[in-house]
N, C-alpha and C positions, 0 to 999 in steps of 0.2 A: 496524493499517491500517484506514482508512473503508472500510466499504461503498459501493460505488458509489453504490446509493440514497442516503446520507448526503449526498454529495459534490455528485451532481443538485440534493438539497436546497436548500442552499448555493447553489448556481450560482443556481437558481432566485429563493433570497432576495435575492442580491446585482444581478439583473436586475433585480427591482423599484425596486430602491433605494430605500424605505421606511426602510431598517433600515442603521442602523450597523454594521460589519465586529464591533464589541464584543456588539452587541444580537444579531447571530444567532450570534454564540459563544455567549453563556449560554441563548439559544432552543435549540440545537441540542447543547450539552454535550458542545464542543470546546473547543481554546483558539482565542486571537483569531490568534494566528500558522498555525494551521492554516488559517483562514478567510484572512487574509491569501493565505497560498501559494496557496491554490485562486483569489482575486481576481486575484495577478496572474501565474498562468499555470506556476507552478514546480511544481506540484502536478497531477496529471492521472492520471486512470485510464482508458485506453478504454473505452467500454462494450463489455460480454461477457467480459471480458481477469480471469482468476482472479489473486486478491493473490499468489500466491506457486505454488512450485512445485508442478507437478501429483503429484497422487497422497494431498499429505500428509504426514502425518512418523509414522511408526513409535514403536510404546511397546517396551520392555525395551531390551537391551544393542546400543550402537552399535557399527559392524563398519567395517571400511574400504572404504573409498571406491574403487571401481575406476581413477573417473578421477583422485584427488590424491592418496589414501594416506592421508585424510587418517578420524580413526575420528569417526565420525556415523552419528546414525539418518540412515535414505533416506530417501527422496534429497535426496544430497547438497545443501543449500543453494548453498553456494560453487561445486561447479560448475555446478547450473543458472543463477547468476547471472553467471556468466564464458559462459557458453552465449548469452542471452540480450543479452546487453551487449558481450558484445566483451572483454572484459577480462583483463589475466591479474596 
């Protein structure tokens, strides 16, 4: 996942519009479809908004899940993103 800053980057380059969606892919050392999806709005990160679940992911041996059963280092991915999302 981009760093937000990355992602600004990006936005920032594609408002100038100097640069080609290809040109600031090799400027920036993404591909062009990543730039693409941030051009036309499928791609988004809020700003302040952490990539992935808080806390982090644990090292050694994965335990089960309270909420799915499911054995994973914590926390749980799947359920923070059924949390998050609505999803089941």
């Amino acid at each position: 996942m981009l760093p937000p800053a990355v992602v600004d980057e990006i936005r920032r380059l594609l408002a100038e519009g100097r640069l080609s969606q290809r040109q600031i892919a090799r400027r920036i050392g993404v591909s062009r479809g990543t730039v693409a999806a941030i051009a036309s709005g499928r791609r988004r990160i809020p700003a302040g908004e952490a990539s992935g679940p808080p806390g982090g992911y644990a090292r050694g041996k994965p335990v089960r899940c309270p909420g799915c059963g499911a054995r994973v280092h914590m926390p749980c991915l799947a359920c923070w993103l059924r949390e998050r999302y609505g999803r089941r």
